[in-house]
Backbone as ProteinMPNN parsed JSONL, in Angstrom:
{"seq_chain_A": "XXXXXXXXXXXXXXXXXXXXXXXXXXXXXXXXXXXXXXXXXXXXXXXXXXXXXXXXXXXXXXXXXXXXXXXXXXXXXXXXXXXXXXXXXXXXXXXXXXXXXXXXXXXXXXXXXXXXXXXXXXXXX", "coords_chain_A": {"N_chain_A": [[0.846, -1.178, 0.0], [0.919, 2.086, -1.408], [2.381, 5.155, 0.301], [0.944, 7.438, 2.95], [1.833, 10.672, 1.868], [2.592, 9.534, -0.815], [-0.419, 8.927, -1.992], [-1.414, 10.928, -1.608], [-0.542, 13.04, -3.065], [-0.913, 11.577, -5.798], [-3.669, 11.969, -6.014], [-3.967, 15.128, -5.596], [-2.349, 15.136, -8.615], [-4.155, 14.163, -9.956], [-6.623, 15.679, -9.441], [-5.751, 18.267, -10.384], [-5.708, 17.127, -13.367], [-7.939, 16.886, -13.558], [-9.176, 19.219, -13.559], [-7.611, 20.754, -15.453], [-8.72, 19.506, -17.557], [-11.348, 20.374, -17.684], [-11.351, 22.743, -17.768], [-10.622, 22.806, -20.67], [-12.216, 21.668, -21.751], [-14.466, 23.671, -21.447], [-13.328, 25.928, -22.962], [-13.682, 24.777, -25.344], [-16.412, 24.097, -25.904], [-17.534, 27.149, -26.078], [-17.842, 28.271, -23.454], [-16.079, 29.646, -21.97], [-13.502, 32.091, -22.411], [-9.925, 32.036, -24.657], [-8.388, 33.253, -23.431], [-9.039, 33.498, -20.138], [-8.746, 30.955, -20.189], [-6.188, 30.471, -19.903], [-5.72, 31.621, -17.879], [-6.656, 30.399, -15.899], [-5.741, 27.716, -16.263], [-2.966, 28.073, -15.39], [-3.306, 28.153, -12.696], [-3.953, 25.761, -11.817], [-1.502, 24.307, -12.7], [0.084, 25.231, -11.175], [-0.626, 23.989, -8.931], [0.284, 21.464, -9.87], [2.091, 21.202, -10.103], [3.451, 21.856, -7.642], [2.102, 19.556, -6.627], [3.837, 17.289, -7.505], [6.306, 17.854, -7.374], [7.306, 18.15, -4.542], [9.691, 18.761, -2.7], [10.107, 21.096, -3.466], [8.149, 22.621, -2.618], [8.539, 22.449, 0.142], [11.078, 23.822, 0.556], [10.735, 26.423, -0.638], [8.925, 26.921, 1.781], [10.265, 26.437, 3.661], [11.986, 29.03, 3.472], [10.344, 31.126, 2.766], [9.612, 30.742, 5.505], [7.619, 29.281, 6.217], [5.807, 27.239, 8.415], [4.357, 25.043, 8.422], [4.287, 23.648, 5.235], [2.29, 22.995, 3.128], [0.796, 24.837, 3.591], [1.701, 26.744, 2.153], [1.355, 26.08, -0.685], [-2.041, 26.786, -0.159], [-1.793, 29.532, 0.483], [-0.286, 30.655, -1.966], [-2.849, 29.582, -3.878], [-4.78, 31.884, -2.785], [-4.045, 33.938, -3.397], [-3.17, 33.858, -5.961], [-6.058, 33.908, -6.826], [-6.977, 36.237, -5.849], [-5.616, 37.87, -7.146], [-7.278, 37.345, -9.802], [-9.377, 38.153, -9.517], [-9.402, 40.346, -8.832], [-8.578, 41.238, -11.111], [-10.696, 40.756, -12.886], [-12.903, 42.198, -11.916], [-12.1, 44.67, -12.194], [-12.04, 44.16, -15.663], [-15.005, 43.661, -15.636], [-15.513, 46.484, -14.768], [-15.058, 48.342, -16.727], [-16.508, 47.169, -18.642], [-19.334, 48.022, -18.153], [-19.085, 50.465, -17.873], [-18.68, 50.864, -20.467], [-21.249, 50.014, -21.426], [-22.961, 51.619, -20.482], [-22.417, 54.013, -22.014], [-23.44, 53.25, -24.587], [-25.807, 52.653, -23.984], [-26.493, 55.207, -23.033], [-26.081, 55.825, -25.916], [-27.839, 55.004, -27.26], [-30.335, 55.59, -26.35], [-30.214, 58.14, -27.024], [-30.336, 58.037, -30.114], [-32.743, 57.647, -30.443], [-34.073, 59.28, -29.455], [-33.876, 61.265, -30.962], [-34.908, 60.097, -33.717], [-37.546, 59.818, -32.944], [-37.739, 62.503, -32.605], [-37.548, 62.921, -35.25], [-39.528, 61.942, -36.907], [-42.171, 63.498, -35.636], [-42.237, 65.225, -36.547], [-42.005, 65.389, -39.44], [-44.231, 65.392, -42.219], [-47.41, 64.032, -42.376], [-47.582, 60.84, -44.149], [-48.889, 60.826, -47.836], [-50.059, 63.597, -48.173]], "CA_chain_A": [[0.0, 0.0, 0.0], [1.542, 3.443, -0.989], [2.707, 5.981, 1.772], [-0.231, 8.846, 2.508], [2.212, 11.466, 0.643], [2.233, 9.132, -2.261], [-1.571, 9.12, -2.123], [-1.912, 12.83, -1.387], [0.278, 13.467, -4.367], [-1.834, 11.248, -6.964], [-4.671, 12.742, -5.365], [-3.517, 15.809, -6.175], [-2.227, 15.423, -10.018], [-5.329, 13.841, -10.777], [-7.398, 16.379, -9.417], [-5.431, 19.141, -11.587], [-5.583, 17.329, -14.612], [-9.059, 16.943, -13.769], [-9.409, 20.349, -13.907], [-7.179, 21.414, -16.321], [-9.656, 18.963, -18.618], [-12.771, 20.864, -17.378], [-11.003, 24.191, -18.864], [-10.539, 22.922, -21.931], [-13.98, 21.55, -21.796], [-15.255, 25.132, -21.358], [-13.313, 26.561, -23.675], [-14.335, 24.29, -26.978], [-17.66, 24.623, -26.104], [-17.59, 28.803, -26.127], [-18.232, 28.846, -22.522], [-14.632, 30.39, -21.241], [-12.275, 32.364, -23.177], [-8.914, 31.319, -24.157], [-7.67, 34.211, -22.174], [-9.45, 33.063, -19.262], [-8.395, 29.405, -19.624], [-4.325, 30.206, -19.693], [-5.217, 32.028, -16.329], [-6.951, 28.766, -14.849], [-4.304, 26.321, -16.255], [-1.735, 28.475, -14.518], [-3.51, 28.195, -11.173], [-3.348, 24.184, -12.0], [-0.33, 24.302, -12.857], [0.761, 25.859, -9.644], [-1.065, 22.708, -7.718], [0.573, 20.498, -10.121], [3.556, 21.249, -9.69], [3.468, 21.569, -5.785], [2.194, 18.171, -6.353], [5.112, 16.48, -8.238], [7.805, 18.456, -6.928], [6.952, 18.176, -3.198], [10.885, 18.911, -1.939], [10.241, 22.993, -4.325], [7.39, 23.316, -1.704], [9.42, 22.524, 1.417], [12.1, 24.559, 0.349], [10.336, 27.786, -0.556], [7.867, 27.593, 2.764], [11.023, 27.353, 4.699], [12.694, 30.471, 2.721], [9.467, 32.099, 3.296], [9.002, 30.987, 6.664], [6.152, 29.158, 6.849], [5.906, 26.095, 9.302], [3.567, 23.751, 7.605], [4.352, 23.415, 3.698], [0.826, 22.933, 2.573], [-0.046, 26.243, 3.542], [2.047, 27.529, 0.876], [-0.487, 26.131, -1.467], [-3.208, 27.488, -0.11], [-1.159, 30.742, 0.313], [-0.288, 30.6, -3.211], [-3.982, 29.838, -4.512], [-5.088, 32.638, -2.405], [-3.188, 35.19, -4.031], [-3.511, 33.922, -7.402], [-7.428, 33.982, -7.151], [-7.384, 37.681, -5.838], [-5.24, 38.245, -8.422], [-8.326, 37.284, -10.565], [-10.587, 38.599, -9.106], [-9.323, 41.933, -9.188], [-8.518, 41.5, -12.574], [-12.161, 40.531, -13.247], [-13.574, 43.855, -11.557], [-11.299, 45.621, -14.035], [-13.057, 44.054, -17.0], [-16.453, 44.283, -15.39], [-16.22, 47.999, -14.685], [-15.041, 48.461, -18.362], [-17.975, 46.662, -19.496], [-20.0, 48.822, -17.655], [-18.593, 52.154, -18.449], [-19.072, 50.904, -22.129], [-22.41, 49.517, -21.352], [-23.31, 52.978, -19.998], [-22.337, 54.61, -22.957], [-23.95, 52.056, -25.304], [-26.964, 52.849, -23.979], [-26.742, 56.934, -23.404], [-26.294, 56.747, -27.02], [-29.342, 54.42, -27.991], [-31.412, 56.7, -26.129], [-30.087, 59.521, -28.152], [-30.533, 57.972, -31.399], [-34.191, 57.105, -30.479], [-35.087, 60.325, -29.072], [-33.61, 61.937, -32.565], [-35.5, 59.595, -34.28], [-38.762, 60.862, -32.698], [-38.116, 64.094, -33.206], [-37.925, 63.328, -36.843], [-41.048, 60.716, -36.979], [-42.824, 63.852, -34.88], [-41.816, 66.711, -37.022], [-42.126, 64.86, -40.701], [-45.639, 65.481, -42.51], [-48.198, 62.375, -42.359], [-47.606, 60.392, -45.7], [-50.008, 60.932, -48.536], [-50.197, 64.525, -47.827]], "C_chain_A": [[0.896, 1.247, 0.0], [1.285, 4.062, 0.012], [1.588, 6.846, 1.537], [0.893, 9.606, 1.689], [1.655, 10.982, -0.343], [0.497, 9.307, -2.876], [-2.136, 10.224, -2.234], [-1.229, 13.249, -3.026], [-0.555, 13.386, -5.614], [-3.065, 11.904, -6.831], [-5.003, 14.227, -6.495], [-2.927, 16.12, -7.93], [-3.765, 14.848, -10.573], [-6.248, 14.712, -10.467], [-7.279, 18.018, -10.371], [-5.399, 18.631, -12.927], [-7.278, 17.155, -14.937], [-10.004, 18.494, -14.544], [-9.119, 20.983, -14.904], [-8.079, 20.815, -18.049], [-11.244, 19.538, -18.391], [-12.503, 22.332, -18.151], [-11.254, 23.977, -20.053], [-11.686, 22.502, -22.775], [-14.769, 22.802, -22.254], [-14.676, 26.126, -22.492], [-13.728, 26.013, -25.132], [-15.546, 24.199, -26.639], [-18.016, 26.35, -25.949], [-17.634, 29.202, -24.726], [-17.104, 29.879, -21.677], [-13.939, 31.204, -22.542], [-10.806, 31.985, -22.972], [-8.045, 32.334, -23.227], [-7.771, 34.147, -20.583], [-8.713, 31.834, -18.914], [-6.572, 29.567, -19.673], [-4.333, 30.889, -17.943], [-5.28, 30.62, -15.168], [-5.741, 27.826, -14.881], [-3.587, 26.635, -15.449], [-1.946, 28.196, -13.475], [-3.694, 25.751, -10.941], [-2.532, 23.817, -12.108], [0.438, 24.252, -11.767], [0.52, 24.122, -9.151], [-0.345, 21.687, -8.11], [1.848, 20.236, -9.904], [4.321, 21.596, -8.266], [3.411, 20.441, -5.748], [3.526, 17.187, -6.368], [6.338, 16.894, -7.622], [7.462, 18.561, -5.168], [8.389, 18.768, -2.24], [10.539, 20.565, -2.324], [9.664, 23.367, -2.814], [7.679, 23.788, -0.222], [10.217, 23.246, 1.88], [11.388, 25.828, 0.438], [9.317, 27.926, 1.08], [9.145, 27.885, 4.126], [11.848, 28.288, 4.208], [11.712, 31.608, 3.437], [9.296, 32.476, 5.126], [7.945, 30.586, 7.281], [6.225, 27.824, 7.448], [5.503, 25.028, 9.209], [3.343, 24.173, 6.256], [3.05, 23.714, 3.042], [0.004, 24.152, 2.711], [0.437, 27.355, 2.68], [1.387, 27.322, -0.251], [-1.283, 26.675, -1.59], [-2.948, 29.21, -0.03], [-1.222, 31.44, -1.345], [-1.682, 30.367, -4.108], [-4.527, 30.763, -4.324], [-5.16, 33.484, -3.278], [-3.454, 34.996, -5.498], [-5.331, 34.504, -7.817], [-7.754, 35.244, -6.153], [-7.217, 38.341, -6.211], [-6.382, 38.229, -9.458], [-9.238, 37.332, -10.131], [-10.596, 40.245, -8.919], [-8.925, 42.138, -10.743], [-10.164, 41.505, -13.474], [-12.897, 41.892, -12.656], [-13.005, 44.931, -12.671], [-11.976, 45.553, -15.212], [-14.327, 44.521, -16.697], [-16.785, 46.015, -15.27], [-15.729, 48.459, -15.955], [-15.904, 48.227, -19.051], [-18.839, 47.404, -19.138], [-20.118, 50.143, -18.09], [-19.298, 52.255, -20.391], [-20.855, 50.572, -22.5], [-23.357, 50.518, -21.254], [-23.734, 53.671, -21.161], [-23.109, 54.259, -23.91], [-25.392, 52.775, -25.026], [-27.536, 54.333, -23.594], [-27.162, 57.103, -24.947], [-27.579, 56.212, -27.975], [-30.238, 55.372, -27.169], [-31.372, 58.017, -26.8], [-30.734, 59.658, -29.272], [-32.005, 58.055, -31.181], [-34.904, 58.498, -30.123], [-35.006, 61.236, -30.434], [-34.52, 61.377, -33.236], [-37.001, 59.989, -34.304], [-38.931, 61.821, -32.868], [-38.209, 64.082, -34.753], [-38.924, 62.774, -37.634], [-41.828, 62.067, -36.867], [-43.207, 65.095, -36.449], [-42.21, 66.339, -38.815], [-44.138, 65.402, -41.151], [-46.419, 64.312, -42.643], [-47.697, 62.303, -43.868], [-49.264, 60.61, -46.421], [-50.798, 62.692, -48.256], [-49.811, 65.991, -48.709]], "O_chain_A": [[1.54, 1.571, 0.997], [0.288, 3.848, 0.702], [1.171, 7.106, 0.409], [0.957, 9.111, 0.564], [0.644, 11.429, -0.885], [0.241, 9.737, -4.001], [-3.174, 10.491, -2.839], [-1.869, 13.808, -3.917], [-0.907, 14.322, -6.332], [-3.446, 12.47, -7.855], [-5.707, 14.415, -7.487], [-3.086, 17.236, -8.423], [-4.295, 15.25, -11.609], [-7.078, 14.69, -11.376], [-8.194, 18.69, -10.848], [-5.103, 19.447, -13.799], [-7.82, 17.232, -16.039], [-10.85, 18.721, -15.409], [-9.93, 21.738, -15.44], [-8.093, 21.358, -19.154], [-12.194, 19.035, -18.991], [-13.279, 22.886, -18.931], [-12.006, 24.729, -20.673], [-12.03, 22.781, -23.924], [-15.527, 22.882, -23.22], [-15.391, 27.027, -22.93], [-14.08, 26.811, -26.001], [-16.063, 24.254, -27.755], [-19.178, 26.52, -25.581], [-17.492, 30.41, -24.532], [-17.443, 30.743, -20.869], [-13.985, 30.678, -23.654], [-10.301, 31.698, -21.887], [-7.153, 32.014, -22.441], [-6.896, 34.585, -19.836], [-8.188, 31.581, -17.829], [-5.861, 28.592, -19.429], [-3.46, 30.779, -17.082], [-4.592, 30.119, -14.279], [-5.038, 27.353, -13.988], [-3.295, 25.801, -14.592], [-0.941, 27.871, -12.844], [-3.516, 24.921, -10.049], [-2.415, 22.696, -11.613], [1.283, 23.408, -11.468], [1.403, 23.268, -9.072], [-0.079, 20.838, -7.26], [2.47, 19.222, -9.588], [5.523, 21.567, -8.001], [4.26, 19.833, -5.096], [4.029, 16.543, -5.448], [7.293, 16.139, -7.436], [7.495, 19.76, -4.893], [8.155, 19.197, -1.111], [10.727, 21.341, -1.387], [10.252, 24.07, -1.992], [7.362, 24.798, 0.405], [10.371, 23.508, 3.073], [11.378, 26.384, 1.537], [9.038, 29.064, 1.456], [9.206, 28.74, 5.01], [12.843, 28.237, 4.931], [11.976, 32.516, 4.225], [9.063, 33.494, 5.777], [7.38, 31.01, 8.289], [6.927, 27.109, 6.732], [6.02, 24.041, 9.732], [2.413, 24.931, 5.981], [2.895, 24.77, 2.428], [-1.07, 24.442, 2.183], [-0.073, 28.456, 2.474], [0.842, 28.254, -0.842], [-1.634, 27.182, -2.655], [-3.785, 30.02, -0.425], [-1.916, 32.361, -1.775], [-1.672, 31.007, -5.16], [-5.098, 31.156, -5.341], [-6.174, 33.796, -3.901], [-3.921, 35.906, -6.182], [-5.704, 35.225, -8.742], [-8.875, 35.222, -5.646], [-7.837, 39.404, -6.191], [-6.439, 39.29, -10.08], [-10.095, 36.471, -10.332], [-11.517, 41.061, -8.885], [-9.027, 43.198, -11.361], [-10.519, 42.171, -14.446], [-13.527, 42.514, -13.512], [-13.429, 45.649, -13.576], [-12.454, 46.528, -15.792], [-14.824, 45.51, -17.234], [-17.817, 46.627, -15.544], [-16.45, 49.424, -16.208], [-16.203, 48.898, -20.039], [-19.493, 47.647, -20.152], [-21.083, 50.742, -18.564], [-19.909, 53.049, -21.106], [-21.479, 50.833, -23.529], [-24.452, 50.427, -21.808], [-24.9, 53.946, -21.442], [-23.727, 55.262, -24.268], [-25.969, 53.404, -25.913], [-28.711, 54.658, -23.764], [-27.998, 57.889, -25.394], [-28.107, 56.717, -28.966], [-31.012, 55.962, -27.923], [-32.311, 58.773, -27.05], [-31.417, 60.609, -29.653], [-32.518, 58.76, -32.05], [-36.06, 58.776, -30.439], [-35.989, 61.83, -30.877], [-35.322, 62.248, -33.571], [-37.611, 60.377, -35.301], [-40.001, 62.302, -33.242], [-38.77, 64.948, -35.424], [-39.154, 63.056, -38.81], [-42.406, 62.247, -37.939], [-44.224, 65.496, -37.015], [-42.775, 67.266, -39.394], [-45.009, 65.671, -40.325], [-45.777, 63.424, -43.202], [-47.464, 63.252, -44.615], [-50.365, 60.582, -45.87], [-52.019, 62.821, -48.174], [-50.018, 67.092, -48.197]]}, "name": "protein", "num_of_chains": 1, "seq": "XXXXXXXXXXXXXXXXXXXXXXXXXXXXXXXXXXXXXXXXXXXXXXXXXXXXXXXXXXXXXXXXXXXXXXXXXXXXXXXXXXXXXXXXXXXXXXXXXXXXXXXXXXXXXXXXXXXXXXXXXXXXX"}
């Protein structure tokens, strides 16, 4: 019977390639962009390679300082996914701003439009 690590490990790559096959899922059906899915892979990536390389993780948490390994993981997902999530407010209030605009200027056109429906002489006249 493999050691728990060993189990935590497989665990672990199979649950990132799980994922990293749910991206690519989402992106050939239209639902993600591929700009989106190189951010996800990366954050799979990360796990996968915490996984496989288990001595990197040891090393950098004691560089950093941190006392139990595994919380450099979750450290490291943290950060990545507030990283994207402030990157995602960025787009959203762009979309917005434009969304804004978008629709200042359809109310423009439409109220122009009335004035020239209003102002025109009936047909047959």
């Amino acid at each position: 019977m493999p050691s728990p690590e060993v189990r935590i490990q497989a665990v672990a790559i199979a649950a990132a390639l799980g994922f990293a096959a749910l991206t690519i899922v989402l992106v050939r059906r239209r639902k993600l962009s591929e700009w989106y899915s190189l951010i996800w892979l990366a954050a799979g990536g990360l796990v996968s390679a915490f996984a496989i390389f288990r001595n990197v993780q040891f090393v950098l948490a004691e560089a950093i300082g941190i006392y139990y390994p595994p919380v450099l993981i979750l450290g490291s997902l943290l950060f990545m996914l507030l990283g994207i999530t402030l990157y995602l407010s960025v787009v959203l209030t762009r979309l917005e701003a434009w969304n804004r605009r978008l629709a200042q200027r359809l109310a423009l056109l439409e109220y122009r439009q009335q004035r020239v429906e209003n102002s025109a002489p009936p047909p047959g006249q």
